[in-house]
C-alpha positions in Angstrom: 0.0 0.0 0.0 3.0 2.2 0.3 4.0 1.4 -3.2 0.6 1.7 -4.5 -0.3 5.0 -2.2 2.8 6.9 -3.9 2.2 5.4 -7.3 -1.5 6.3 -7.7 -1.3 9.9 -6.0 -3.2 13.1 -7.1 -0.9 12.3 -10.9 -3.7 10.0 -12.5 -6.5 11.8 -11.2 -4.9 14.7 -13.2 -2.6 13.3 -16.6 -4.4 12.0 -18.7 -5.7 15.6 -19.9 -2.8 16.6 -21.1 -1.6 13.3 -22.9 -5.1 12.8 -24.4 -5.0 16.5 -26.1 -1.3 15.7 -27.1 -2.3 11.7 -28.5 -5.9 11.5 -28.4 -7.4 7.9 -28.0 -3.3 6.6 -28.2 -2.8 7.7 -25.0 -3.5 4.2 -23.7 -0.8 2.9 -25.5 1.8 5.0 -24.0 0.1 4.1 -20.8 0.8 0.5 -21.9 4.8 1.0 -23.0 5.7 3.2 -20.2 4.4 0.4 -18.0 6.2 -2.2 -19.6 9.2 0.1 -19.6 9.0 0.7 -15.9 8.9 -3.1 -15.4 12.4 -2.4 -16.1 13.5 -0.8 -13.3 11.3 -2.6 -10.6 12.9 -5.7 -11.5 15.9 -4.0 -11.0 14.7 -2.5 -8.0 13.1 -5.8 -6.2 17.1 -7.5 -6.6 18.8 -5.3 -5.4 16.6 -5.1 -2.3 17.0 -8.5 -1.8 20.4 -8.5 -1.2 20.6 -5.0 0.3 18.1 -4.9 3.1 18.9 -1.4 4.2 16.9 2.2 5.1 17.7 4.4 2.1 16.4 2.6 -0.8 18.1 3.1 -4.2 20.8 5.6 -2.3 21.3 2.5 -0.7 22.3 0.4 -3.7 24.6 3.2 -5.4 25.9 3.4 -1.5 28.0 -0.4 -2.2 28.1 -0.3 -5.9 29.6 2.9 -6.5 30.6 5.0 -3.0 31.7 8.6 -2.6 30.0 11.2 -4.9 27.8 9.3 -7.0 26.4 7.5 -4.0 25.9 11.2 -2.4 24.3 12.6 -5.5 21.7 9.6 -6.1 21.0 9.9 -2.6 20.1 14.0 -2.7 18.3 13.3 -5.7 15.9 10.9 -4.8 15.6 13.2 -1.5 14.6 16.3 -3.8 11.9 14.1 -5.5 10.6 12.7 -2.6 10.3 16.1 -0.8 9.4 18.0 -3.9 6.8 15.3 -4.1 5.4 15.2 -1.1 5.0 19.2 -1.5 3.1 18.6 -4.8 0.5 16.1 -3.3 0.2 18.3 -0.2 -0.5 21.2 -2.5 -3.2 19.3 -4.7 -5.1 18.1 -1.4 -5.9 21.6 -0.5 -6.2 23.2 -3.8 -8.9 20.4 -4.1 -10.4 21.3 -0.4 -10.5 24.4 -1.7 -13.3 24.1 -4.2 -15.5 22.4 -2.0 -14.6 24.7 1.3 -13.4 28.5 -0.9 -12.6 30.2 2.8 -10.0 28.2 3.5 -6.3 28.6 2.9 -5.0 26.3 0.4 -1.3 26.8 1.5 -2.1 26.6 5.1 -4.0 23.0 4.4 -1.5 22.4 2.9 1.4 23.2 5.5 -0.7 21.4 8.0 -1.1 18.1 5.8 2.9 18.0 5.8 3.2 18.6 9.8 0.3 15.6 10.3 2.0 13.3 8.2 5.1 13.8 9.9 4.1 13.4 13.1 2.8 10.1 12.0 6.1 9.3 10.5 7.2 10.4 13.6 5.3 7.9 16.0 6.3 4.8 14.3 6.6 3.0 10.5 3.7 0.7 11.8 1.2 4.1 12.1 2.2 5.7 9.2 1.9 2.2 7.1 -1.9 1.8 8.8 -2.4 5.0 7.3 -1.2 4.2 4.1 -3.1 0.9 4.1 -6.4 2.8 4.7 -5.7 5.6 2.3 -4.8 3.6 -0.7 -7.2 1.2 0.1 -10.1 3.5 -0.5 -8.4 5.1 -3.2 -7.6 1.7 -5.3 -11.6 0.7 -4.5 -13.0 3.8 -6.0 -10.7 3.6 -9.1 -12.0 -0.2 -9.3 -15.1 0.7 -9.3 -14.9 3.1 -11.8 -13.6 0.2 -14.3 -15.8 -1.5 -13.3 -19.2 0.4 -13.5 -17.7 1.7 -16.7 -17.3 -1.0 -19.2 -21.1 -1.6 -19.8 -21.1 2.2 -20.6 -18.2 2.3 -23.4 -18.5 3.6 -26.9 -16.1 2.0 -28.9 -16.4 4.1 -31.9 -14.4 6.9 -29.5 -11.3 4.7 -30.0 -11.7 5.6 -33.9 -9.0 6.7 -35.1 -6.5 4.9 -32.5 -4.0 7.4 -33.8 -4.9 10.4 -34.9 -1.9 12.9 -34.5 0.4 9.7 -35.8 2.7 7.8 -33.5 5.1 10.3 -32.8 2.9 11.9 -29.6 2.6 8.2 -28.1 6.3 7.6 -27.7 6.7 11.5 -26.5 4.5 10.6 -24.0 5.6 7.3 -22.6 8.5 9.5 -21.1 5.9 12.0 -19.8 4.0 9.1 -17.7 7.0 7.0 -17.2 7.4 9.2 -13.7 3.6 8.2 -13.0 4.3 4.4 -12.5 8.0 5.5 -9.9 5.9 4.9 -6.5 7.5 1.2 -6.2 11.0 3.0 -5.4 9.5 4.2 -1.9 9.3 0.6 -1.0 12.7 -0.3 -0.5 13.2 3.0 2.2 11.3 0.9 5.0 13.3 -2.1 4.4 14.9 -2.4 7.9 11.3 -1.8 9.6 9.7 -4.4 7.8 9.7 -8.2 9.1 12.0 -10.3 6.8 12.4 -7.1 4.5 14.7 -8.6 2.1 11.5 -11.0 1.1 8.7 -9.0 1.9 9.9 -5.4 -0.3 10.9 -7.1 -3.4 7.6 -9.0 -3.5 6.0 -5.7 -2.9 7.8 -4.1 -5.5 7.1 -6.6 -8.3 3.3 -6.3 -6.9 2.6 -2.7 -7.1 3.9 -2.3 -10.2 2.2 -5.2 -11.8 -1.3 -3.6 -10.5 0.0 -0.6 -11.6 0.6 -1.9 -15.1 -2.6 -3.0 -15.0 -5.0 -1.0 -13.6 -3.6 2.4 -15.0 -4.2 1.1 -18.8 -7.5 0.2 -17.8 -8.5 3.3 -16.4 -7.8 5.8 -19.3 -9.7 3.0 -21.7 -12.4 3.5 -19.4 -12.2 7.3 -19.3 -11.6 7.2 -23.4 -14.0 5.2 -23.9 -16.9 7.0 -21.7 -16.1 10.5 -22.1 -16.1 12.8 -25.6 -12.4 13.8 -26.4 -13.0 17.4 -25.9 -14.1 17.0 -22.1 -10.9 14.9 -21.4 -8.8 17.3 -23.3 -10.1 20.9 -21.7 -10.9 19.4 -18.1 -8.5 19.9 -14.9 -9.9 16.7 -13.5 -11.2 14.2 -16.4 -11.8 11.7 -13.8 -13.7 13.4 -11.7 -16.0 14.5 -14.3 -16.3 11.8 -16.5 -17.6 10.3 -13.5 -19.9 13.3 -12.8 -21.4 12.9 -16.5 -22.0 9.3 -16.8 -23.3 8.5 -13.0 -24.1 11.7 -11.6 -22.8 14.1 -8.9 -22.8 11.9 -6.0 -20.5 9.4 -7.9 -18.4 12.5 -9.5 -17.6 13.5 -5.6 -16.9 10.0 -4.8 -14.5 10.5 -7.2 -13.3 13.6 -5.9 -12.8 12.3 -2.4 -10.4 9.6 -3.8 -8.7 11.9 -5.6 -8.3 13.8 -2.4 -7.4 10.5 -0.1 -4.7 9.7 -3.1 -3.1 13.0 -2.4 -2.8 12.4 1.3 -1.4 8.6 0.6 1.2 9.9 -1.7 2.5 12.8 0.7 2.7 10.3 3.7 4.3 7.5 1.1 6.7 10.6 0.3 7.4 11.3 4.1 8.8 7.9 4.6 11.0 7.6 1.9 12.0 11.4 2.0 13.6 11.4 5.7 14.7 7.3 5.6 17.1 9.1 2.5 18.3 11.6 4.9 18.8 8.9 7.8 20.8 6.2 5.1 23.1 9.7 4.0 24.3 10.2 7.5 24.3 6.6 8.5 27.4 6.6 5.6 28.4 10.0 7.1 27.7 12.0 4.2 26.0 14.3 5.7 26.2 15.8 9.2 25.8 12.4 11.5 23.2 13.7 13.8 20.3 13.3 10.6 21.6 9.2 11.8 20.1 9.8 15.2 17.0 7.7 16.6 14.6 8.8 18.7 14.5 6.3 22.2 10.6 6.2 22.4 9.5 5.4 19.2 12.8 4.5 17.3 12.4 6.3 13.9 14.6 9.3 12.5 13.4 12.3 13.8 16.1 14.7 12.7 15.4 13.2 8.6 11.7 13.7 9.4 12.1 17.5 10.5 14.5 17.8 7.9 12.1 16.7 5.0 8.8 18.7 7.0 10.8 22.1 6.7 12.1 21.8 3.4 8.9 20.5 2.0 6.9 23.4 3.7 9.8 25.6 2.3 8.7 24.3 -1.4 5.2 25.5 -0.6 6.1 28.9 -0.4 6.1 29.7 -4.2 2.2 28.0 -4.4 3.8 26.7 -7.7 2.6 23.5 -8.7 5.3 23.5 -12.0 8.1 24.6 -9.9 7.2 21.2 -7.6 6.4 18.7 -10.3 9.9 20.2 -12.5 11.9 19.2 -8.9 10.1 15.8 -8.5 10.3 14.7 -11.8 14.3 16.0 -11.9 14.8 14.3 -9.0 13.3 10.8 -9.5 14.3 10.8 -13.1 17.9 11.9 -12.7 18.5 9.7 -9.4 17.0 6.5 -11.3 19.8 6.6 -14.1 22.3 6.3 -11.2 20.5 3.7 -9.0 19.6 1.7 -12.3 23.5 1.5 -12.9 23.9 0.4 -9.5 22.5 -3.1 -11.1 25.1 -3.7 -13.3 27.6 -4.0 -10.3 25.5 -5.5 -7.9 24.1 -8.1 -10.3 27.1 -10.6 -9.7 26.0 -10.5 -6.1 24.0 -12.9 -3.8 23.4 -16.6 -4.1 23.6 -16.8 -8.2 25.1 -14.5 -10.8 22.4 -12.1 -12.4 21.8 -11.8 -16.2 22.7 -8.1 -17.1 20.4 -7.6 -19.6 17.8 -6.6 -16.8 20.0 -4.1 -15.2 21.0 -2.6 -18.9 17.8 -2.2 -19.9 16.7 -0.2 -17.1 19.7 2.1 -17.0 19.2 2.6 -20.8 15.4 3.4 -20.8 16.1 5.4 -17.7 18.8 7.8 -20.0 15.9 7.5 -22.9 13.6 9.3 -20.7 16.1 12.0 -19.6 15.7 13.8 -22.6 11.9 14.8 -22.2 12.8 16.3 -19.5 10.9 20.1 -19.3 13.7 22.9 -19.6 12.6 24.5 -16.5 13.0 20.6 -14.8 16.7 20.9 -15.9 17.1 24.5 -14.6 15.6 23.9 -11.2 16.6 20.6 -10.5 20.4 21.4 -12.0 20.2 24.4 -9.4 19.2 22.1 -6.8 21.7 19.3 -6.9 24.4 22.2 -7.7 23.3 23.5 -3.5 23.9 19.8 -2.8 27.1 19.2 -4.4 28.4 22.3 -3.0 27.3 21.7 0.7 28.9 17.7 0.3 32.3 19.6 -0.9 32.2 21.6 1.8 31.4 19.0 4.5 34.0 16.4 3.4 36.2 19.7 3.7 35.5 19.9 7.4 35.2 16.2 8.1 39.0 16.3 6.9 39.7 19.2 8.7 38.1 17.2 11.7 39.8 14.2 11.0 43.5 15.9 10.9 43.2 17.9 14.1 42.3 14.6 15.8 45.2 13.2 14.6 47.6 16.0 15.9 49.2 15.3 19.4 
């Protein structure tokens, strides 16, 4: 439900509006490739969790295959996108509370999400993963549903022409919704609080993205196959109403609710991950050792949770949704190509040597995707990991420093 809460999110409720207009009814086939694409790296993912059951995730793996820098900067990265993340689907809960309640604040719901979620983080992995599990839950119900009650209701001659702006728009987009399918990566951040972890996360990995692979196809046939191409092209929220004109209002704020509940399950995923990053980097002391501190009561990083709570409140202050999706999709994107290259060394690892076509072909699709990358991603993300670069320079500086005066007599 992690996997699944951070995977699902506010992004479905929202994307396909944009790759519909670009691809019309195609857009389900870049759903379809990006999937299979993805499948890639959660392979990739799931064995190197097996044999590295350790907080941190991906930072984790580029930690023992690579070391120094390029363990640092994958590290960062997937920090930025989980903060930057978490920010986003704070942001969309309470510009959707918003429309229903106009006198409220949407950045201070939004603010106050964050601190909730990481007070839950706070208390224990065990409350925030009940949280998660009711979340998603609801959310993944609804969506089913919607399939579901859908299908009898489907005109297939909207599918006519499959391909109407050529093929060119469907493999722009599979980059553009590759991100959407990147909740699995959260997983592997709770390994050490998780029973048997090096059994139970892969299996959870190769599970949410095979729903995921599944059910997000399904859903934009659904939608395409319901709703005229104009109201999925020009509308904010084509889920929401799609629902609202083939079942009605009640079922279009069902809908809205979920979409709501998904935001909330993708910020606490986010949480986790963001400040398990930040507890793995100063674990390998590359970053100021306190972040590796525990709290006695309830045993869970406090210092990485307070770190990730101010930063992501601090990524609120421009209300920007761009300037948050550019940073997560920077982030997860640019972090990825590292951690996927991380397979290639690891793969000879464990009980049996690992084929390396696996490992190659998710470091390569990862690169493919780079390039559709929005300019302004490059330019804020680049800026971003720049202020990282600089402050692990300058750390390693002191830590040098440290080390020598030690030394002295």
């Amino acid at each position: 439900m992690i996997g699944m809460g951070a995977t699902i999110g506010p992004t479905i409720f929202v994307v396909p509006s944009f790759a519909f207009s670009l691809a019309g009814p195609a857009v389900i086939v870049s759903f379809i490739i990006a999937g299979l694409v993805t499948l890639l790296t959660a392979i990739n993912y799931a064995y190197m969790a097996s044999i590295i059951p350790e907080a941190g995730g991906g930072y984790s793996f580029a930690s023992h295959a690579f070391g120094g820098f390029p363990a640092f900067l994958s590290g960062w990265l997937m920090w930025i996108g989980n903060v930057a993340y978490a920010s986003l689907s704070a942001y969309t809960f309470g510009l959707s509370l918003a429309h229903v309640f106009p006198q409220l604040s949407v950045i201070g719901v939004s603010f106050m999400m964050i601190l909730l979620f990481s007070l839950i983080n706070f208390i224990g992995a065990k409350e925030s993963g009940r949280s998660e599990v009711i979340l998603s839950g609801v959310v993944l119900a609804v969506l089913a549903a919607f399939v579901i009650a859908g299908i009898p209701h489907i005109q297939v001659s909207r599918y006519n022409p499959l391909f109407p702006h050529g093929l060119s728009p469907v493999f722009f987009l599979t980059g553009y919704v590759y991100s959407i399918y990147i909740g699995f990566e959260i997983i592997a951040n709770t390994t050490e609080e998780v029973k048997m972890g090096s059994v139970i996360v892969p299996k959870a990995i190769i599970l949410t993205i095979l729903i995921s692979i599944v059910l997000f196809p399904l859903i934009v046939t659904i939608l395409v196959g319901l709703s005229p191409g104009s109201l999925i092209a020009n509308s904010e929220t084509p889920l929401v109403d799609s629902t609202v004109s083939v079942f009605g209002s009640r079922a279009g704020t069902i809908m809205a609710i979920a979409g709501m509940l998904a935001s909330l399950a993708a910020l606490n995923a986010a949480m986790i991950a963001s400040a398990r990053t930040i507890f793995a980097l100063a674990r390998d002391t590359r970053i100021p050792r306190f972040f590796f501190r525990l709290h006695r009561s309830f045993r869970t990083p406090y210092y990485g949770i307070a770190a990730s709570l101010v930063t992501a409140a601090i990524f609120l202050i421009p209300q920007d949704v761009d300037f948050m999706v550019y940073a997560t999709n920077f982030g997860y994107l640019l972090g990825l190509s590292i951690i996927n290259a991380s397979g290639l060394v690891l793969r000879k690892r464990g009980s049996r040597r690992r084929s390396i076509l696996i490992p190659l072909g998710a470091f390569v699709t990862s690169l493919v995707v780079l390039p559709t990358l929005h300019p302004n991603a490059l330019i804020i993300g680049g800026t971003l990991t720049v202020i990282g670069a600089l402050a692990n320079v300058l750390y390693n500086r002191r830590k040098r420093t440290t080390s020598a005066s030690e030394r002295t007599p």
